[in-house]
C-alpha positions as a printed NumPy array, in Angstrom:
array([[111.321,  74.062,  97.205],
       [114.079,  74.672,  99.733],
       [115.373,  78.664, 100.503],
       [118.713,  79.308, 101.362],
       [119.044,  81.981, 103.811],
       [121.38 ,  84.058, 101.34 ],
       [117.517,  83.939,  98.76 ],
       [115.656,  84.666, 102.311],
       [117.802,  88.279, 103.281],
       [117.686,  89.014,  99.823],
       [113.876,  88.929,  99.778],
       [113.83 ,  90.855, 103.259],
       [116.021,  93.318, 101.711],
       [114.096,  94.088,  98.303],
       [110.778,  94.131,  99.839],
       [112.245,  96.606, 102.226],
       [114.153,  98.742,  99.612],
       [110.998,  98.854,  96.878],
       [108.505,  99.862,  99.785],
       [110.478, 102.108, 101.352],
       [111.314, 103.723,  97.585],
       [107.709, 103.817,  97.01 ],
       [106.777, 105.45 , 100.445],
       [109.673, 108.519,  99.702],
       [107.375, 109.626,  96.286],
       [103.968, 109.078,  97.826],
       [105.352, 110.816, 101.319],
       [107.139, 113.483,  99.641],
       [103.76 , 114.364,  97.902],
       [101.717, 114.423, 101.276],
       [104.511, 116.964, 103.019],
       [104.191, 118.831,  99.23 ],
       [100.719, 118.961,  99.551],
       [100.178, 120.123, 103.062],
       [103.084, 122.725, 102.726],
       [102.896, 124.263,  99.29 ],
       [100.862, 122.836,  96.397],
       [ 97.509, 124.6  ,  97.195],
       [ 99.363, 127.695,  96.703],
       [101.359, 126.424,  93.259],
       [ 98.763, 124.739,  91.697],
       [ 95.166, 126.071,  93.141],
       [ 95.821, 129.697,  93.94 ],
       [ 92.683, 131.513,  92.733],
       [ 90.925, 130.013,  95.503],
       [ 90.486, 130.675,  98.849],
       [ 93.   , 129.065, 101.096],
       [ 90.932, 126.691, 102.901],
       [ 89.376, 125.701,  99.75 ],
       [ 93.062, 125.664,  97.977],
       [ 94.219, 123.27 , 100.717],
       [ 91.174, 121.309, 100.884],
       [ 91.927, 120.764,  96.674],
       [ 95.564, 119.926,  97.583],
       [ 94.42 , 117.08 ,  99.691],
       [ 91.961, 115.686,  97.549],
       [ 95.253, 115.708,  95.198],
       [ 96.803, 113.607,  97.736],
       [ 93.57 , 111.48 ,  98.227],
       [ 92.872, 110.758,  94.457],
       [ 95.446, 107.933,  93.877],
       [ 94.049, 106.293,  97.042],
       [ 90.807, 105.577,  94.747],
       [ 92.738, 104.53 ,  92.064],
       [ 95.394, 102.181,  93.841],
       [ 92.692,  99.614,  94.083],
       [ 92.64 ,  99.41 ,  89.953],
       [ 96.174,  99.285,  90.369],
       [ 96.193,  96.925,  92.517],
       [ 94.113,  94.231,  90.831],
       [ 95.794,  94.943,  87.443],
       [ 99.441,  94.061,  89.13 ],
       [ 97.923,  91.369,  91.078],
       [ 95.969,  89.61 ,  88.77 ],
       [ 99.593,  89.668,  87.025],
       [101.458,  88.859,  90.434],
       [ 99.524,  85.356,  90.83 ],
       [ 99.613,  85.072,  87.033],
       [102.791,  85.442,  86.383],
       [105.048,  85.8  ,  89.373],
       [106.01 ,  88.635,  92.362],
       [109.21 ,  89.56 ,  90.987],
       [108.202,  90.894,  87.304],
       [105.598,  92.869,  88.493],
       [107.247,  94.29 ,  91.418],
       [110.038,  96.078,  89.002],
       [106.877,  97.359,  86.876],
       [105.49 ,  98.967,  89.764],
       [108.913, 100.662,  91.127],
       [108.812, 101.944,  87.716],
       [105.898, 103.56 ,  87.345],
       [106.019, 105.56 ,  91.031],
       [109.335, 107.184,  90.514],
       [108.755, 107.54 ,  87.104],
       [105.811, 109.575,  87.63 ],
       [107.351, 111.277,  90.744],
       [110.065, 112.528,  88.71 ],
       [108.442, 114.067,  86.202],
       [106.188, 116.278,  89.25 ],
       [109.83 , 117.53 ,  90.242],
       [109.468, 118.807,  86.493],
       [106.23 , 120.109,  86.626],
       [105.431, 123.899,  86.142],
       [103.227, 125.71 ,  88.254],
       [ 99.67 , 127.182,  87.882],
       [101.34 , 130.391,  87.128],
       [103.114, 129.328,  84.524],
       [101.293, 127.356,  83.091],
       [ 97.437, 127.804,  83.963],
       [ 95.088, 125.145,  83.911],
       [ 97.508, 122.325,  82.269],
       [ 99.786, 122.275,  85.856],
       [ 97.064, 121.185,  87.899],
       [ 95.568, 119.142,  85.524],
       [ 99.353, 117.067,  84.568],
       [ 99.557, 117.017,  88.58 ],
       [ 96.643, 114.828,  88.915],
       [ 97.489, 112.722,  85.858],
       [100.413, 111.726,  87.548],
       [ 99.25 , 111.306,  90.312],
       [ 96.822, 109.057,  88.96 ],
       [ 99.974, 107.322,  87.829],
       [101.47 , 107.182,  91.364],
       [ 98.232, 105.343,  92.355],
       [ 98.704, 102.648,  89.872],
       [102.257, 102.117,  90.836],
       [102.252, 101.904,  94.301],
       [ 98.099,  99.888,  94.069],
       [100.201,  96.787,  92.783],
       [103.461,  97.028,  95.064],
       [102.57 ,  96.033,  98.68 ],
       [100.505,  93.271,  98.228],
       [103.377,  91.886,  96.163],
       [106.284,  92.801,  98.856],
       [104.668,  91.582, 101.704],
       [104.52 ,  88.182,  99.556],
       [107.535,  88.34 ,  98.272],
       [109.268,  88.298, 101.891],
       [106.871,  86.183, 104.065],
       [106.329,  83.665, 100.961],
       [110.591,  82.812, 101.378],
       [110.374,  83.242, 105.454],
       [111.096,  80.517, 107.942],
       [107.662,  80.008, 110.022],
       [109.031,  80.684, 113.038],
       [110.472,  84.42 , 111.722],
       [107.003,  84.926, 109.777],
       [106.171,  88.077, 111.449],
       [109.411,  89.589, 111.497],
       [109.298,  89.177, 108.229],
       [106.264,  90.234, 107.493],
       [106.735,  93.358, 109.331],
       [110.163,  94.379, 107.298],
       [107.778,  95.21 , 104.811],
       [105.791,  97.555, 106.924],
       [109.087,  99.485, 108.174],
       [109.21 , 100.581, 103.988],
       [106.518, 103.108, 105.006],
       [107.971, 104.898, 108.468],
       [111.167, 104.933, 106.057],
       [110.057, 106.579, 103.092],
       [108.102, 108.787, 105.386],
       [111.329, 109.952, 107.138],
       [113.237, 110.091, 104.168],
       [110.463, 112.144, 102.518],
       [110.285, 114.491, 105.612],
       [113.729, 114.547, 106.038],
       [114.126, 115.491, 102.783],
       [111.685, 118.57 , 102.967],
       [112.785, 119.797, 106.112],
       [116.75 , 119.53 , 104.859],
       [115.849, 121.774, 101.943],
       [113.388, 124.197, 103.786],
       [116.182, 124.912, 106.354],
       [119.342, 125.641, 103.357],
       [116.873, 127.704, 101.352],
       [115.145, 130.854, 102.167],
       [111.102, 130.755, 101.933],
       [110.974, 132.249,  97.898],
       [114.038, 129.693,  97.063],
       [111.622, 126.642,  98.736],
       [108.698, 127.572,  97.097],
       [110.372, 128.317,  93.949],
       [112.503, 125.286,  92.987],
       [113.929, 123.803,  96.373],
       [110.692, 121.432,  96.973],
       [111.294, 119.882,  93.678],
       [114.611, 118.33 ,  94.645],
       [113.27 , 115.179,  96.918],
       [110.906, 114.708,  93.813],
       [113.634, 114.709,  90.966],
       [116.104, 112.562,  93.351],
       [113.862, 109.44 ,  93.245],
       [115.085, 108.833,  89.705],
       [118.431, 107.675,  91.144],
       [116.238, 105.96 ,  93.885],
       [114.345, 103.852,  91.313],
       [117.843, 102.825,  89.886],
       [118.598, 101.908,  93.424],
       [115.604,  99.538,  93.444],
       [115.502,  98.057,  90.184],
       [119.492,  96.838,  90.78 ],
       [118.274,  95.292,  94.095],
       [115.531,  93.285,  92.791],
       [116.626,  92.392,  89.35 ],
       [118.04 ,  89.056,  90.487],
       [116.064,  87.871,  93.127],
       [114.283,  84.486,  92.447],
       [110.809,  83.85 ,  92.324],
       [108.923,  82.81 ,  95.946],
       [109.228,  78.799,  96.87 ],
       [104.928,  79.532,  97.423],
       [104.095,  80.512,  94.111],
       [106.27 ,  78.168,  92.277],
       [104.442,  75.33 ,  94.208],
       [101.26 ,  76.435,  93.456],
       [101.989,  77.157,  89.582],
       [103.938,  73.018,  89.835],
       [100.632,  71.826,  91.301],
       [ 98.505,  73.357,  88.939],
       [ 96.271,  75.548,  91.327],
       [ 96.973,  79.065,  89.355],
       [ 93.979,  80.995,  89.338],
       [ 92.958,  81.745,  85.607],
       [ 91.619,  84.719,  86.409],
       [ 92.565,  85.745,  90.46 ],
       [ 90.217,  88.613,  90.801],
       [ 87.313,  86.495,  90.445],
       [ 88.68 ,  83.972,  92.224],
       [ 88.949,  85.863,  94.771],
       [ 85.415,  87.655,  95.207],
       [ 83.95 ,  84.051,  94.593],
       [ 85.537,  82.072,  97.489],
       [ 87.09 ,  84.548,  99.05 ],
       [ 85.207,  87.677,  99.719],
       [ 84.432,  87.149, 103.493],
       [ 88.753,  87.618, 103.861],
       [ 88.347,  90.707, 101.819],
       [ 86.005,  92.554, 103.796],
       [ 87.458,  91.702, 106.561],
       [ 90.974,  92.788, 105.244],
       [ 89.396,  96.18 , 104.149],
       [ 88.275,  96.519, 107.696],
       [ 91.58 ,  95.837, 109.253],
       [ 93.75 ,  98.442, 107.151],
       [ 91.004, 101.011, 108.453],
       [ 92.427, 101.56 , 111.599],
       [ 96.116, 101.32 , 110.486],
       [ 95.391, 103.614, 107.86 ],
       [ 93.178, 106.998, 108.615],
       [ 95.104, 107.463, 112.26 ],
       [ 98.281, 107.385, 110.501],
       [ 97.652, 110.145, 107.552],
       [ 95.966, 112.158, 110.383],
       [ 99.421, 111.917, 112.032],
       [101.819, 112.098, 109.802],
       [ 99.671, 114.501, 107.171],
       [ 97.078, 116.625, 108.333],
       [ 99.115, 117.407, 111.618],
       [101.746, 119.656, 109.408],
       [ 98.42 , 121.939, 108.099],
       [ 97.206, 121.431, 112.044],
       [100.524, 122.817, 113.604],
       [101.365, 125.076, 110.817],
       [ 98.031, 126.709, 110.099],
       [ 95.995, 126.258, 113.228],
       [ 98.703, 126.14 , 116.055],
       [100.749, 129.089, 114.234],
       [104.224, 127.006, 115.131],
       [107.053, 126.897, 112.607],
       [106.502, 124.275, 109.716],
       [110.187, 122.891, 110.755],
       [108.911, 122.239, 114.256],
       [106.269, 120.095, 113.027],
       [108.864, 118.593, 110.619],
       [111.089, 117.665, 113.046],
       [108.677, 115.823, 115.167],
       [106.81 , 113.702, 112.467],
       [110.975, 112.856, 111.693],
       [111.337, 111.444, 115.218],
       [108.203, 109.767, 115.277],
       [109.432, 107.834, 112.219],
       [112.683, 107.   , 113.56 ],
       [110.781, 105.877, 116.433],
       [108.396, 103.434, 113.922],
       [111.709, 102.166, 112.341],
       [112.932, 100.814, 115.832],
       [109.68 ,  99.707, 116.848],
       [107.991,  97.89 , 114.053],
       [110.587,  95.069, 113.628],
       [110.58 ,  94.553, 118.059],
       [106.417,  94.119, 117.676],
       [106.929,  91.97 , 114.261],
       [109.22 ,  89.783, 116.831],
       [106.814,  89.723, 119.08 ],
       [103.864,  88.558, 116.79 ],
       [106.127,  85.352, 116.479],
       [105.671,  84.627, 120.572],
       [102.538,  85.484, 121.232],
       [ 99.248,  85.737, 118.952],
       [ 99.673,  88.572, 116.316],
       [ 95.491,  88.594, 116.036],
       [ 95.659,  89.771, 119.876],
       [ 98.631,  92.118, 119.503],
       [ 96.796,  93.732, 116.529],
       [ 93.974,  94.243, 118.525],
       [ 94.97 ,  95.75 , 122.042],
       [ 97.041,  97.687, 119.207],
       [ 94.132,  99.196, 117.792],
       [ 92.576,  99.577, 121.292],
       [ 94.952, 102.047, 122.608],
       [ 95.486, 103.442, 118.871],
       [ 91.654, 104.42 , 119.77 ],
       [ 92.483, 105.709, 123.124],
       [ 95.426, 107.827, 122.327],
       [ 93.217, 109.93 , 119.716],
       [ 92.772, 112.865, 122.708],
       [ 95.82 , 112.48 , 124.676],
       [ 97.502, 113.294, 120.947],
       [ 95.704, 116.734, 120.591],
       [ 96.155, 117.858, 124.133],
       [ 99.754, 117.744, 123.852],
       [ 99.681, 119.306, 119.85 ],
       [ 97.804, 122.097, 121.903],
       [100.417, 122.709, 124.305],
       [101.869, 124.689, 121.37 ],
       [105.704, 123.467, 122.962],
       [107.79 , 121.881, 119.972],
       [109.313, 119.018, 122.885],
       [105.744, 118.171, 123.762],
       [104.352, 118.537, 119.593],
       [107.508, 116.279, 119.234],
       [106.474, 113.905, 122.039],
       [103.141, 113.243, 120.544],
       [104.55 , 112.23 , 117.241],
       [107.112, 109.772, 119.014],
       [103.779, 108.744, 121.43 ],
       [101.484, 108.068, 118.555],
       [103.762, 106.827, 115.328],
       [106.184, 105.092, 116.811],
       [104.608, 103.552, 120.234],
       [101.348, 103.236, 119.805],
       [100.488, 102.558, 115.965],
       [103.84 , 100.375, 115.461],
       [102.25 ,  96.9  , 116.893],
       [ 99.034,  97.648, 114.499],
       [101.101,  98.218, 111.382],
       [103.661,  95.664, 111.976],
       [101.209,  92.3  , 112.292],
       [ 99.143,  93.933, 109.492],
       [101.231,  92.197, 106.523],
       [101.293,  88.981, 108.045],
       [ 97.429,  88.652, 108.886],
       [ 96.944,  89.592, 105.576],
       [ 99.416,  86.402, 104.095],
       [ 98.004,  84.078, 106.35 ],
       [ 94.396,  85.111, 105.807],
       [ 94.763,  84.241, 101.703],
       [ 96.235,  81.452, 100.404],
       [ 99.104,  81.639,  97.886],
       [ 97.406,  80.955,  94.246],
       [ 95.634,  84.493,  95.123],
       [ 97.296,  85.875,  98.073],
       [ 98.664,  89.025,  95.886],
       [ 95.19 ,  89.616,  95.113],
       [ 93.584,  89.101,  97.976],
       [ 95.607,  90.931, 100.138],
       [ 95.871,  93.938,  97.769],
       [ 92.135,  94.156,  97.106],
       [ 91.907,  94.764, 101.016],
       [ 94.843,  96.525, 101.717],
       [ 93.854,  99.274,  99.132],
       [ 90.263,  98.971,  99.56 ],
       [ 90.851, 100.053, 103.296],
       [ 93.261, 103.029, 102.167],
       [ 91.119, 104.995,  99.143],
       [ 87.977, 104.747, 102.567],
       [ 89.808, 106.051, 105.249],
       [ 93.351, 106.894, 104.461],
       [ 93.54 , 109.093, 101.505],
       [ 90.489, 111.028, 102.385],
       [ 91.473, 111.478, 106.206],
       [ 93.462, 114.452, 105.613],
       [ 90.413, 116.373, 103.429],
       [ 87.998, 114.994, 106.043],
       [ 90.052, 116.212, 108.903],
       [ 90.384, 119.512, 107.348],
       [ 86.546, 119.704, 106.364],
       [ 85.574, 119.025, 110.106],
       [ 87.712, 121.484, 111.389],
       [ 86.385, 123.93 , 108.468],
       [ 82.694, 123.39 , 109.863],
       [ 83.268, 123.207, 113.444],
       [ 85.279, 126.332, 114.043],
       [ 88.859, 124.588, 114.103],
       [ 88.218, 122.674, 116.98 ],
       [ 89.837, 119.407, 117.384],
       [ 87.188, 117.178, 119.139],
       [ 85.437, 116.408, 115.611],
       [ 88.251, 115.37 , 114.309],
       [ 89.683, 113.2  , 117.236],
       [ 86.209, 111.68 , 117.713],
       [ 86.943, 110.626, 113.797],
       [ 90.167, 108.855, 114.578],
       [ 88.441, 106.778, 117.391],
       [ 85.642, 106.265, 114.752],
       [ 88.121, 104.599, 112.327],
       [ 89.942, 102.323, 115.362],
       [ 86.55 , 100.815, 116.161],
       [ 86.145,  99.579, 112.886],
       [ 89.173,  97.549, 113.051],
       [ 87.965,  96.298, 116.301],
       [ 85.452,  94.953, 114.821],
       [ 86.792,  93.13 , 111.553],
       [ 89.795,  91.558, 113.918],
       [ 87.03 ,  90.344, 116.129],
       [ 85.637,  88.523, 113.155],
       [ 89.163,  86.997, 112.544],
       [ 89.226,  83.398, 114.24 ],
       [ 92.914,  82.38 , 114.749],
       [ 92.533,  79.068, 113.062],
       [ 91.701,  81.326, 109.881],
       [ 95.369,  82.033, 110.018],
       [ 97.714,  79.978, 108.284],
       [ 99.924,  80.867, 105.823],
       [100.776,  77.232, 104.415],
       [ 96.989,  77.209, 102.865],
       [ 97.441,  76.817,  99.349],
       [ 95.384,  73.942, 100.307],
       [ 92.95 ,  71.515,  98.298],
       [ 90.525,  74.439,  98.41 ],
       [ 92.683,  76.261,  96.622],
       [ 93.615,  73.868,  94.057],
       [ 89.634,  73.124,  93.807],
       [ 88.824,  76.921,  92.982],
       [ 91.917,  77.742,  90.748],
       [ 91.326,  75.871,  88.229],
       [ 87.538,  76.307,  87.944],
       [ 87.55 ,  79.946,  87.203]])
């Protein structure tokens, strides 16, 4: 099935838009949480503890995006990418919306915290089925030789939504006094994404269903049921997809999330100075992630991923020492250092390992069984762990930076295990239409 290039930019451009849709609500719920929720919706506790509850807020849905993700992936290779990618749009800002909405502990006692966590239980289902089914969606229509600039337009969705979602927090923390902010300007960004689902819905109600899975539904080698599939002749790729996201997971939320309570609480420094920064460093991953997705289509992505993750690992002390300096140019300097230099070339080969570690008849599965695998271990609960090992070792850093190194060596390991003539992203291959049928 031939792809014009008109069906190829429109693929690019609605994996980009959904993603980077997605990213604004679960973004915008990370600045919420480090900024102001432990006061709205756990305030009879202390403020550690209040904060420490906030995060695990923000780290529930990371336990249940992988249910998510198998329910809209098991759909995704049973039924196509595009349905299933409007479902999941759907559901986020739906559920994002309806926090903007939500009353406070105060007004509402025990029901606000309790609704909170409902949807964000919601939010986790949304966004479990919608990257495994964007990063197919764009390199499943790419040209081979653009495959990982493709496959890294998908990864510039989260940088975006993160700078959006900053953005949009900062914006309304510097127009509104601090009682106005904690009041009702924070639920602005969350209310907005209504017209941002909209936005996405438009963009990828027409697009046309990938040349990949069409072939591999004409030939016959649909899984019956993908998740088993999957864990049956596939399982080896899934751990070592799980292992891969480690690294480009926990860093990041350590970077982008638990550095706002870091500078804010620990640091004393303005919340807007820490704002600022984590909005440069994203700018910064927007520039960078499409030059190392180029890149990955010159030289071997399996070795840029890895001296990646190698200096990801190195950069874990350098990135505290300048935080410490207390100076918002050098707090600034470290976001720019660590999101967009250094963890750009990890995230941006990470979608197209994944696509050319599956093949296509379960490649929505596979690749979203290990992407969110990897994020409810080390990505939602970075932020709570980070904040526990400061808690117990008297705010000092080293715990936590030894952590992040922790994390990056994991990654080492699982690309290590990845053999470069495990990559290919044309295998929907007699193996698969052996195992698709059979299950």
């Amino acid at each position: 099935m031939s792809v014009s290039e008109s069906q190829r930019r429109r693929a690019l451009f609605a994996g980009l838009a959904g993603t980077s849709i997605e990213w604004f609500d679960y973004f915008l719920y990370g600045t919420a949480a480090a900024l102001l929720f432990g006061k709205l919706f756990f305030p009879n506790t202390d403020p550690t503890i209040g904060l420490m509850l906030s995060y695990l807020t923000f780290a529930l849905p990371f336990f249940i995006r992988p249910l998510g993700g198998i329910l809209f992936a098991h759909m995704g290779d049973k039924v196509g990418r595009k349905k299933t990618l409007i479902i999941t749009l759907f559901l986020m800002g739906g559920a994002t919306f309806l926090i903007g909405l939500l009353p406070t502990y105060q007004q509402w006692g025990a029901w606000a915290p309790f609704t909170l966590i409902s949807l964000r239980v919601i939010q986790g289902l949304g966004i479990g089925g919608e990257w495994g089914g964007a990063v197919c969606l764009v390199t499943e229509t790419a040209q081979k030789k653009n495959l990982g600039f493709s496959g890294s337009i998908t990864q510039i969705g989260v940088p975006l939504g993160m700078l959006f979602g900053t953005s949009a927090m900062a914006f309304i923390a510097s127009v509104s006094t601090e009682s106005q902010f904690v009041s009702w300007g924070w639920r602005i960004p969350f209310m907005s994404s209504l017209l941002l689902v909209f936005l996405g819905l438009w963009v990828r109600k027409d697009l046309d269903e990938t040349p990949a899975f069409a072939q591999a539904k004409k030939s016959g080698a649909i899984a019956k049921v993908p998740l088993v599939t999957t864990l049956k002749y596939h399982w080896k790729e899934v751990i070592l997809a799980t292992g891969l996201k480690v690294a480009e997971t926990a860093p990041f939320y350590i970077v982008s999330t638990f550095v706002i309570t870091y500078v804010a609480d620990t640091l004393k420094m303005p919340k807007t100075s820490v704002l600022t920064a984590i909005t440069w460093g994203a700018i910064a991953c927007v520039i960078v992630i499409p030059l190392m997705g180029r890149l990955g289509d010159f030289v071997s992505r399996r070795k840029l991923y890895l001296w990646g993750v190698i200096a990801l690992g190195l950069s874990a002390f350098p990135y505290f020492w300048l935080l410490n300096t207390r100076k918002p140019l050098m707090v600034t300097i470290a976001s720019i250092f660590g999101l967009g230099i250094i963890w750009a070339p990890v995230t941006a080969t990470l979608g197209t390992l994944y696509s050319e570690i599956f093949p296509a008849n379960i490649r929505y599965t596979g690749a979203t069984i290990g992407f969110q695998l990897g994020a409810a271990l080390a990505g939602g609960t970075a932020p709570l762990i980070s904040v526990w090992l400061m808690y117990m070792y008297g705010n000092s850093y080293v715990p936590v930076a030894i952590y992040f190194m922790l994390t990056c060596a994991i990654s080492i390991v699982a690309i290590l295990c990845v053999r470069e003539e495990h990559l290919n992203i044309d295998k929907v291959q007699g193996e698969a239409r052996r195992c698709g049928n059979s299950i």
